[in-house]
N, C-alpha and C positions, 0 to 999 in steps of 0.2 A: 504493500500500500504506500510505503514512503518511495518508492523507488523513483517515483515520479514528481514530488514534493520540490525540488529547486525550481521543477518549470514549472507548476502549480502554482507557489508562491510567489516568481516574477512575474505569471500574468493576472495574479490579483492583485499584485500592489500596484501593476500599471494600470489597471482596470479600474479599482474600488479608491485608487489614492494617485490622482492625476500628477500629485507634485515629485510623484518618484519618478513619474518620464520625466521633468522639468530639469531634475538633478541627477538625472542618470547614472537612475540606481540601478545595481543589479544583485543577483543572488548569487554568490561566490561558491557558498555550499548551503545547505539545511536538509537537518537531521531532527530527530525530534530531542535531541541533547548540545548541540552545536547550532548556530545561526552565524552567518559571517556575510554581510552587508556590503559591496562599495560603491563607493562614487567618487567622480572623477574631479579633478581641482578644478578645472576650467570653469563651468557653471557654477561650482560652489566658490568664485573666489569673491576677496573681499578687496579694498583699496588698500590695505598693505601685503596682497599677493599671497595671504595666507587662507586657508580655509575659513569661510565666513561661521561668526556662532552658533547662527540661527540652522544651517546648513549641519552645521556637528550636533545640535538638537537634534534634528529634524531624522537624520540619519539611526541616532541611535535610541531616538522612540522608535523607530521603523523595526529596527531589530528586535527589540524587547516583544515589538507588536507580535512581530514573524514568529517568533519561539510559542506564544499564546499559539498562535494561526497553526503552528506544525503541530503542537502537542491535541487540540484540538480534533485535527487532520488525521490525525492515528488513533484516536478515542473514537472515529466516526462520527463527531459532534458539531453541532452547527451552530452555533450563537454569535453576537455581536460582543466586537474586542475595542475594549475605550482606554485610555491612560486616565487615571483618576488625579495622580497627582505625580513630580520627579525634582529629583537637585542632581544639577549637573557641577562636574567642575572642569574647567579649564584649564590642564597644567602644563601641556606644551602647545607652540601653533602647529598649524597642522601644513605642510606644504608640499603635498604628496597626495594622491590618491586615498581619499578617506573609508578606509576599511573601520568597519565594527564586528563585535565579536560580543554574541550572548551565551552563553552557558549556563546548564542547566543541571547541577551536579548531582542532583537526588530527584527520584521520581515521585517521591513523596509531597515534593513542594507542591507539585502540580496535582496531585491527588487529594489532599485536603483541599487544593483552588474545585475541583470537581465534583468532589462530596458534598460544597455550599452550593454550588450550582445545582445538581439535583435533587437537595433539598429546599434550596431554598429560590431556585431561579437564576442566583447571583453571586459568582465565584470572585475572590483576589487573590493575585499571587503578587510578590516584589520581583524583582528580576535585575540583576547586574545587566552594564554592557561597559565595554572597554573599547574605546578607537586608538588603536595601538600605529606608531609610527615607526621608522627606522631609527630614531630617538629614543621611545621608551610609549609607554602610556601617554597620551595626549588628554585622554577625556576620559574620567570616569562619572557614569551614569545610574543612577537608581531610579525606578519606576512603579509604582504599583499600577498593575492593568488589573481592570472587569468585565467579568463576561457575565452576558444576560441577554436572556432569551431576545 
């Protein structure tokens, strides 16, 4: 069922979330343990030729989003995937090709987000994401997403 999940997932984020053709995004890999996001500097650049902020947001909501969307994807489950709330930080620029990277270390995290869901309609999980550079960690990202019917 996942075998087909990278092209799954890139035609519903360009489908369901037009801004990811805008910043061309693509799906590097997705698994339902791994998400790895990039997009290219050109579109996301800023006036000092670094990857813009809102761009390294945007990016690694995306990813967090995508990990909900595969874990989902494999549970045979269909619901609507929101970010309820995130702190990002910014600690290197980014001047390269912006890869993310979400991991999903325990299936339990996502199994308790699924037990509220079908008990109660309406699941959260937290979710890391990391935009890693040839430098070091550029961004790290936290997220809680919900899902609901």
């Amino acid at each position: 069922m996942s075998d087909n999940l990278p092209a799954l997932l890139a035609r519903t984020l360009h489908e369901e979330i037009p801004l990811t053709r805008e910043i061309g995004l693509s799906v590097a890999s997705a698994s339902p343990h791994l998400i790895e996001l990039a997009a290219p500097l050109a579109p996301n650049i800023n006036h000092k030729c670094t990857a813009f902020g809102g761009s390294l947001y945007a990016v690694a909501v995306l990813a967090g989003w995508s990990m909900v969307f595969a874990r989902l994807h494999v549970a045979g489950l269909h619901a609507h995937i929101v970010i309820q709330d995130a702190q990002i930080e910014y600690l290197l620029p980014v001047v390269e090709t912006i890869n993310a990277r979400c991991e999903l270390a325990s299936d339990g995290e996502f199994e308790r987000c699924l037990k509220l869901f079908n008990r109660k309609g309406r699941g959260r999980i937290e979710l890391a994401v990391q935009i890693v550079t040839a430098q070091g960690v550029a961004v790290r990202f936290r997220g809680n997403y919900v899902i609901h019917d």
